[in-house]
C-alpha positions as CSV (number, residue, x, y, z in Angstrom):
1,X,-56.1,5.3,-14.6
2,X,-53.0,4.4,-16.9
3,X,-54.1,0.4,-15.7
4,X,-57.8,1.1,-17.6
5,X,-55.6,2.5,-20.9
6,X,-53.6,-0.6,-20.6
7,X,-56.3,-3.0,-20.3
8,X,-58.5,-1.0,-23.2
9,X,-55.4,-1.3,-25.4
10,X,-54.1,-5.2,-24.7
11,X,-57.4,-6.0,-26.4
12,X,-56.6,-4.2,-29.8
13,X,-53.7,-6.5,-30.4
14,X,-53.8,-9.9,-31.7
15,X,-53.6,-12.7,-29.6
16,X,-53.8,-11.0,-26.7
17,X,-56.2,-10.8,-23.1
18,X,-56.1,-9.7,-20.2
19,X,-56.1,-12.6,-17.8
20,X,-55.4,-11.5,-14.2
21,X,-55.7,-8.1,-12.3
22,X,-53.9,-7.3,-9.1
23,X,-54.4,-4.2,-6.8
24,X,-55.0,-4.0,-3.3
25,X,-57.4,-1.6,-3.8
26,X,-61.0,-2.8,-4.1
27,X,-62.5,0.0,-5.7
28,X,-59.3,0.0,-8.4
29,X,-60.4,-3.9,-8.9
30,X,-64.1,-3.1,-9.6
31,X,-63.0,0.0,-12.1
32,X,-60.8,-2.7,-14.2
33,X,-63.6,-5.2,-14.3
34,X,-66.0,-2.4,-15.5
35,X,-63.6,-1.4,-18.4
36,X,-63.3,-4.8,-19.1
37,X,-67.0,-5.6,-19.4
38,X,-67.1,-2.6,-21.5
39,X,-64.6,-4.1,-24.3
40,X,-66.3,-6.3,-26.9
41,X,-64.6,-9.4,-27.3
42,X,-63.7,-9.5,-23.9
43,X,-63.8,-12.7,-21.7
44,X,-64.2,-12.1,-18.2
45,X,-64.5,-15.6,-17.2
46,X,-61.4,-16.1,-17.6
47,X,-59.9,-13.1,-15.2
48,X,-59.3,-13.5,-11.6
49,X,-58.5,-10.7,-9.6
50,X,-55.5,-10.4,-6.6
51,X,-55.4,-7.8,-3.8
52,X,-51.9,-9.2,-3.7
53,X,-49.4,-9.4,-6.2
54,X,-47.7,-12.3,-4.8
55,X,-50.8,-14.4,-4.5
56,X,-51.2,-13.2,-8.3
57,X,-47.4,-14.5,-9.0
58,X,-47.9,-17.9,-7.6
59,X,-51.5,-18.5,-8.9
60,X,-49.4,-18.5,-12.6
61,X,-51.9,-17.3,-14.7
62,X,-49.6,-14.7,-16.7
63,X,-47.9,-14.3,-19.6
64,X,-46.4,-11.1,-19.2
65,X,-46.7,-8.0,-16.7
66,X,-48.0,-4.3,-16.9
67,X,-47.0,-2.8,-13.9
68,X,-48.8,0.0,-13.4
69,X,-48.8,1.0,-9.7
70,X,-48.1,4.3,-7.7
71,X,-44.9,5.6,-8.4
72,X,-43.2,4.9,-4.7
73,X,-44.6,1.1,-4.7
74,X,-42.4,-0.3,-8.3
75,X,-39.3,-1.0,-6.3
76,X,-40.9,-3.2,-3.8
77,X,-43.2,-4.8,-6.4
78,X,-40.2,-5.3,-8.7
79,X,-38.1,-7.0,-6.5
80,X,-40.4,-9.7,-6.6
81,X,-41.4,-9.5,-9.9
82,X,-37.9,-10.1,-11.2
83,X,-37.7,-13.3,-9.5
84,X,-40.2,-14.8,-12.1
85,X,-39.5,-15.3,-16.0
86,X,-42.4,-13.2,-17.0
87,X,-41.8,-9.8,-19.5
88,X,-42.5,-6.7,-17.8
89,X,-43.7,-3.3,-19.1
90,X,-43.0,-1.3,-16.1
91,X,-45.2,2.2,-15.9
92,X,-43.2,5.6,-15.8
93,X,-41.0,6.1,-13.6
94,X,-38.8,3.3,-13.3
95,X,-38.7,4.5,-9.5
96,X,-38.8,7.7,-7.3
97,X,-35.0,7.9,-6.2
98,X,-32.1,7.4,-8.1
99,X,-30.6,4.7,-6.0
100,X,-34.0,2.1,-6.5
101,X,-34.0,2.8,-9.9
102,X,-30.1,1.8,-10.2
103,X,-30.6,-0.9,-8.2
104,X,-33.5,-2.0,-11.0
105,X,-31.2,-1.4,-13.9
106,X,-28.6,-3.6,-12.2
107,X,-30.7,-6.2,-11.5
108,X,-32.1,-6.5,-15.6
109,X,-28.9,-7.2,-16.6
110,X,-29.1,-10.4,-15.4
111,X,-32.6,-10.8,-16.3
112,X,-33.1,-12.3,-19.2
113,X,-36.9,-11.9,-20.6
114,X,-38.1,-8.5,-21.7
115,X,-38.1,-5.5,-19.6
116,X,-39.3,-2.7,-21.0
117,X,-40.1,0.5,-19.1
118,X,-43.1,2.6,-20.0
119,X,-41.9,5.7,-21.5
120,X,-44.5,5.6,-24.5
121,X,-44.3,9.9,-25.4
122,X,-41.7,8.9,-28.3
123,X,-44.4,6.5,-29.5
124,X,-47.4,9.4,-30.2
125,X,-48.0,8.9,-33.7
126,X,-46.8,12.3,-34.9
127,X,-44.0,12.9,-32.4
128,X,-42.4,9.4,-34.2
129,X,-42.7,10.4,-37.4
130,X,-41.2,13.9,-36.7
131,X,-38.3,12.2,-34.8
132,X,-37.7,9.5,-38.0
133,X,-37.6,12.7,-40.3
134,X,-35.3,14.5,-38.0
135,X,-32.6,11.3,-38.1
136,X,-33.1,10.8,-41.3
137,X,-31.5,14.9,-41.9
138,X,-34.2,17.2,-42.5
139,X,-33.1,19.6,-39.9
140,X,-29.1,18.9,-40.8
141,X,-27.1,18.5,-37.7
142,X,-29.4,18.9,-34.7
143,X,-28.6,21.1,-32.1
144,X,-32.0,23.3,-30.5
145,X,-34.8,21.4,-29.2
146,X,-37.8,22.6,-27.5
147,X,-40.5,20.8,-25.5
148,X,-43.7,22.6,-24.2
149,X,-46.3,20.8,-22.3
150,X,-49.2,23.4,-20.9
151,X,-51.8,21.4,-19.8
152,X,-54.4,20.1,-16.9
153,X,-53.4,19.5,-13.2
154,X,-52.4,16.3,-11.8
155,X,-56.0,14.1,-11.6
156,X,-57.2,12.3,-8.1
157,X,-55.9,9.3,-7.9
158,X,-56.4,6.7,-4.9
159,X,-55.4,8.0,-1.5
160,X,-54.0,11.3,-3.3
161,X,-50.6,9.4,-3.5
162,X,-49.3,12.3,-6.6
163,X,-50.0,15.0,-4.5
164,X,-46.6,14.3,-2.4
165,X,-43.2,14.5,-3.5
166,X,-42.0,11.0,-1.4
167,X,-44.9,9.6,-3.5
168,X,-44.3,10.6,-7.1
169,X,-40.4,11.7,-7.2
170,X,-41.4,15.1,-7.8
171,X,-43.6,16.3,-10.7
172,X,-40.0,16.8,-12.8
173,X,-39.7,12.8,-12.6
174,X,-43.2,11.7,-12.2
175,X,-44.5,13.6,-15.2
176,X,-41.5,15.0,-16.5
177,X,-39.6,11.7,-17.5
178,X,-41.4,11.4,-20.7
179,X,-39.9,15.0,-22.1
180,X,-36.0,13.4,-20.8
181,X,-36.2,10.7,-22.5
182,X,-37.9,12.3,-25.3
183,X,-34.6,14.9,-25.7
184,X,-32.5,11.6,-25.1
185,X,-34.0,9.7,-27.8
186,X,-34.7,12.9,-30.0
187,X,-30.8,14.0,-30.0
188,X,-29.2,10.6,-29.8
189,X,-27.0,11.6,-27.3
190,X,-26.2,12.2,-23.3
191,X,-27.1,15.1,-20.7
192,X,-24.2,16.7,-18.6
193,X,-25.9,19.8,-17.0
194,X,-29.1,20.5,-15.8
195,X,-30.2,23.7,-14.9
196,X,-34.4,25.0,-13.9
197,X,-36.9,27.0,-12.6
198,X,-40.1,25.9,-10.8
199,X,-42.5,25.6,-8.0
200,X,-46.1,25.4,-6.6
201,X,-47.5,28.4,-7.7
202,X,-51.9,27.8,-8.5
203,X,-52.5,23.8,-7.6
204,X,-53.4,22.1,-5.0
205,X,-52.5,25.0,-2.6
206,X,-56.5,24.4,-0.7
207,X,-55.9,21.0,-0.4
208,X,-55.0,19.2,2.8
209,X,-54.7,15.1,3.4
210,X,-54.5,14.1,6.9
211,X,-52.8,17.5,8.2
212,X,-50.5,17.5,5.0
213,X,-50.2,20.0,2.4
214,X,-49.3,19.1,-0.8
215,X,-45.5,19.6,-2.0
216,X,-45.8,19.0,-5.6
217,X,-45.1,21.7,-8.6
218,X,-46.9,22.3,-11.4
219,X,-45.1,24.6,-13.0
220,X,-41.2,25.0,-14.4
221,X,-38.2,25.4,-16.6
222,X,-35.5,23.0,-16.8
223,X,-32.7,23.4,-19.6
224,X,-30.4,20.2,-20.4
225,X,-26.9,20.5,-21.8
226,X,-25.6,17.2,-23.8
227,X,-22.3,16.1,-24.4
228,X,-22.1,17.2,-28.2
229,X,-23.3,20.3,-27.5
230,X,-26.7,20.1,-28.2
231,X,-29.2,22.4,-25.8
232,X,-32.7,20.8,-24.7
233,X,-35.3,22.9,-22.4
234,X,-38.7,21.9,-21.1
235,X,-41.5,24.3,-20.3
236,X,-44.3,23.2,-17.8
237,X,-47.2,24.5,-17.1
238,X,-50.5,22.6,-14.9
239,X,-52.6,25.4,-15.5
240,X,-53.1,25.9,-19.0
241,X,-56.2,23.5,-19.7
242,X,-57.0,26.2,-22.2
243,X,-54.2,25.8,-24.6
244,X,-55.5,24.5,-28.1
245,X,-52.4,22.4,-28.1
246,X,-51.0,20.3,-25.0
247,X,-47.8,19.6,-26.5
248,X,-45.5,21.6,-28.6
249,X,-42.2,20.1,-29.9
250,X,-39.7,22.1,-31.8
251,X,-36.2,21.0,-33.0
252,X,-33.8,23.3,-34.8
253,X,-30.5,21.9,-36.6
254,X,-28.0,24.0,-38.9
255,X,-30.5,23.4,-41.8
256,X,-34.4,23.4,-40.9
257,X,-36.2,23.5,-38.2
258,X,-39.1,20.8,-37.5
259,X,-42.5,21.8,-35.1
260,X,-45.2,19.0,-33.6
261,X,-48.3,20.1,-32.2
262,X,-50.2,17.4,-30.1
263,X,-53.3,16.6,-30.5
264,X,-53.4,18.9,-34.0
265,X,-51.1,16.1,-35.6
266,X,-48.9,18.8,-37.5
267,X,-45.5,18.3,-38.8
268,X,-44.2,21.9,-40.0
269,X,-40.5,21.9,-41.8
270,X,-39.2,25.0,-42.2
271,X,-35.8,25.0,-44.0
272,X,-33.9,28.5,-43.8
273,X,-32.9,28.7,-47.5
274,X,-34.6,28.6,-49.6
275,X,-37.8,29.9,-47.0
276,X,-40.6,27.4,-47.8
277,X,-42.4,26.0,-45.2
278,X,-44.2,23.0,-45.6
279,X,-46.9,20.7,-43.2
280,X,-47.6,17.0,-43.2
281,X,-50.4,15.6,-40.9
282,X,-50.1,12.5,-39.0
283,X,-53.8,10.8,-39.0
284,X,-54.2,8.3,-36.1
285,X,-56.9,5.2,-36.3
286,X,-60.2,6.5,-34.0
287,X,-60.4,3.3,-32.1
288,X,-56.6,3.7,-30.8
289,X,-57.4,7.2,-29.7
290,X,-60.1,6.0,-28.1
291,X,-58.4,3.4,-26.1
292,X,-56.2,6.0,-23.9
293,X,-55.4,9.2,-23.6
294,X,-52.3,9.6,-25.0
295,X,-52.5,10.1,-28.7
296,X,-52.6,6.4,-29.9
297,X,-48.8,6.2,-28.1
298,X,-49.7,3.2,-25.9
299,X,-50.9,0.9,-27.9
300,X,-47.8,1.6,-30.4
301,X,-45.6,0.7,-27.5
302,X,-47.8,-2.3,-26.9
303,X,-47.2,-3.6,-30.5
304,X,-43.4,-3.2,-30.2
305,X,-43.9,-4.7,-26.7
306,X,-45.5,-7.8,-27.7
307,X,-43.5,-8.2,-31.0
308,X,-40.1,-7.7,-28.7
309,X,-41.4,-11.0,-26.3
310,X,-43.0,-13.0,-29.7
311,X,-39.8,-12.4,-31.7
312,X,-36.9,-12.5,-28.6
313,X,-35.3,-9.1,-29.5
314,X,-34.3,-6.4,-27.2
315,X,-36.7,-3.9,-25.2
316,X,-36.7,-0.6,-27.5
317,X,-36.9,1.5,-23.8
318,X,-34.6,-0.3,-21.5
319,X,-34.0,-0.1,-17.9
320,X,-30.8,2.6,-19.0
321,X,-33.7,4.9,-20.1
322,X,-35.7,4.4,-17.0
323,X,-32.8,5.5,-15.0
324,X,-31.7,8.3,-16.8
325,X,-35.2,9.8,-17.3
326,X,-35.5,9.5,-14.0
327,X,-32.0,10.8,-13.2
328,X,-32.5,14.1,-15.4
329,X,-35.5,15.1,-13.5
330,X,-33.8,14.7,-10.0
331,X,-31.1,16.7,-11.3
332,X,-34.2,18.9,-12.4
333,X,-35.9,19.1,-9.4
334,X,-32.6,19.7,-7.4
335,X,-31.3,22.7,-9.2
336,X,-35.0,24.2,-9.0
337,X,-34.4,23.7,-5.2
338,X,-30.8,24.9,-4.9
339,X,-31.1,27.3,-7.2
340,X,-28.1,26.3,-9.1
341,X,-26.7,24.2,-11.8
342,X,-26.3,20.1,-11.6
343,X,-23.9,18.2,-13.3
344,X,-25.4,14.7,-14.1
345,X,-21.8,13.4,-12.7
346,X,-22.8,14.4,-8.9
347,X,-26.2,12.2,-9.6
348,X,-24.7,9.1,-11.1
């Protein structure tokens, strides 16, 4: 699904085309060259198509990669990957365990074109714009932030790989990564502690693959606590379809407090003296909210993407985020399990 939002949103950039496809999935191949025959502008004479990443790799009819691949396949994919000189975008998470996803980080250091992980939530349109007011002061010294995501339950996806914990990481890393890096990036600084609350409590409980049951939650709590002193918390909920807004973001420093709503595209600022709330909404082009399903987020990280291999500078969502995003939601998914807190230390 997230390799059809790609492939719609490489074709609203300039100078830019899709040119191979690779999955060893045949029904996955014929879905891409559908969305591709759907793009105007589109040539699809000049695609081939790889059940086999390697044969893709040697054929050497890329510019750049999107890998965007079940969760619990990156690792192996990447190891052969990073033996090109092609620059990745690598989807959410970097990996499913802590030790692939250091072994990735180590491994980019030596790499030397772009490698940019797929973290795209701190490029939604209004979430941006609420973050560059909130480090430009208009909360004063930040030090509350809330994340609320209440939404639909994890789609079917090929061989029901995200309904299993070994497949994803856990929900609190699969789909939770975004809202860690999100209070990383928001609060400029570094989680310590990581304390939640969560389990399987409405989804998926009916289903059964092959004598399995799936493991995954969709539902929880999970409260950060960063080095300056900051408090984060994340509330999840996979059953909430209903809610008028998906995401809810709210940051409170020692002056103001700033509020998102996604998709309403509100920015609320609400100073504590003098009272005098005020609202500032964040329009986003129709034909980039069209292309995903994201809020116009991906293709903003595609511009930066393209304009960090174009110009040579440095991936804006490195490798270091990867990990950690991934990191925090272990630590997430462990103290839900242990009932207890987790210092980041016994993770690192």
């Amino acid at each position: 699904m997230m390799a059809q939002e790609h492939i719609r949103n490489i074709y609203l950039l300039d100078g830019a085309s899709v040119t191979a496809v690779c999955d060893p999935v045949q029904t996955s191949l014929s879905w891409s060259e559908s969305t591709l025959r759907s793009i105007d502008g589109a040539d699809l004479s000049q695609v081939q198509y790889f059940t086999d990443h390697r044969d893709m790799l040697a054929a050497g009819v890329v510019d750049a990669l999107i890998i965007a691949s079940p969760n619990n396949t990156h690792i192996d994919v990447l190891r052969d990957t990073l033996q090109t000189d092609l620059p990745h975008l690598v989807e959410k998470p970097l990996c499913t365990t802590l030790e692939d996803a250091l072994e990735i980080e180590e491994r980019v250091k030596s790499f030397d074109p772009v490698f940019w992980v797929g973290l795209e939530y701190r490029y939604m349109p209004p979430v941006a714009r609420m973050i560059e007011r909130a480090h430009a002061g208009d909360v004063g010294a930040m030090k509350m932030l809330s994340i609320r995501e209440h939404r639909f339950p994890f789609l079917p996806k090929i061989g029901n790989w995200n309904r299993f914990n070994e497949n994803t990481g856990g929900t609190f890393v699969e789909k939770c990564c975004h809202f860690f890096d999100l209070m990383r990036f928001i609060l400029q600084d570094e989680p310590v502690a990581v304390m939640g609350m969560g389990g399987q409590a409405v989804n998926h409980r009916s289903e059964e693959y092959d004598g399995r049951k799936p493991d995954i939650f969709d539902h929880g709590f999970a409260v950060v606590e960063f080095t300056g002193g900051a408090k984060a918390q994340l509330d999840l909920c996979m059953f909430a379809e209903g809610s008028e807004n998906q995401e809810e973001i709210s940051l409170v420093g020692d002056t103001a407090k700033l509020e998102v709503k996604i998709p309403e595209g509100v920015i609320t600022h609400m100073p504590r003296r003098p009272k005098n709330p005020t609202h500032e909404t964040v329009e986003i082009d129709e034909k980039v909210l069209e292309a995903g399903s994201h809020f116009g987020s991906s293709f903003f990280q595609h511009l930066d993407f393209q304009k960090a291999i174009r110009e040579g500078t440095p991936p804006l969502v490195t490798a270091y985020d990867g990990r950690m995003s991934v990191q925090m939601g272990l630590a997430a998914q462990i103290s839900m399990t242990e009932r207890r807190w987790v210092e980041m230390s016994e993770l690192a």
